[in-house]
N, C-alpha and C positions, 0 to 999 in steps of 0.2 A: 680742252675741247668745249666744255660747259660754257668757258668765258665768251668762245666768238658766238657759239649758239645763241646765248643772252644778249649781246650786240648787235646780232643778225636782227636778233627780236625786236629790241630796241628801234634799230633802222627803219623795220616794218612796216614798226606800230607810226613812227615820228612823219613817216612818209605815205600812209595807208591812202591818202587822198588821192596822190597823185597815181600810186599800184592800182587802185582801182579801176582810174578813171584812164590810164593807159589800155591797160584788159580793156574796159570796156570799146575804147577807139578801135582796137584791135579788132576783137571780136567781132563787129559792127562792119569793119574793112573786110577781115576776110570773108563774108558770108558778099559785101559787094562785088571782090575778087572773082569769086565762085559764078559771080553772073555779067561778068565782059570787063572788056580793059580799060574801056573810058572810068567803069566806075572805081578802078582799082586808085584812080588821081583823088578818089574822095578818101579812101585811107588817110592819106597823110593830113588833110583835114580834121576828120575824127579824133585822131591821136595827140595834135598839138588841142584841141578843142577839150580832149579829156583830160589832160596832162594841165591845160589850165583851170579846167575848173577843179581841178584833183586842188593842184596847188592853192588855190582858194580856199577850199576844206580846210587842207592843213593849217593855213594861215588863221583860221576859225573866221574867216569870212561868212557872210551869207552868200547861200545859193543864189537864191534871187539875186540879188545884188551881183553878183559873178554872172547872170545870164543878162540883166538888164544892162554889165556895160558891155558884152559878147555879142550881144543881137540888135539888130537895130531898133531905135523907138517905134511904134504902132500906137493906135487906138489903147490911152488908157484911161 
């Protein structure tokens, strides 16, 4: 039992980026949910948007670097 607990952990910790950044898509969704169903299509946006910058974390990319090629260029 100790052994999958420590693996679970393992998993966690190796994927914490992207657990994060899913929660937070989430999070973020349902509270759009909660305020009408056009916004409920922004959900699945948020989630793939957190899910990749999670992944980027993990990968020990930079943030920045992960929004600069996510967003498009502006004034810099």
């Amino acid at each position: 039992m100790q052994e999958e607990m420590a693996e679970l952990l393992r998993l966690i910790l190796k994927h914490r980026g992207k657990i994060v950044g899913v929660l937070l898509g989430l999070l973020l969704g349902w509270i759009s949910i909660a305020y009408g169903i056009i916004k409920a299509l922004f959900v699945g946006l948020l989630v793939l948007a957190g899910y990749y910058l999670g992944s980027r974390v993990d990968n020990r990319e930079s943030l920045s670097d992960a929004l600069h090629k996510l967003l498009p260029p502006g004034d810099r």
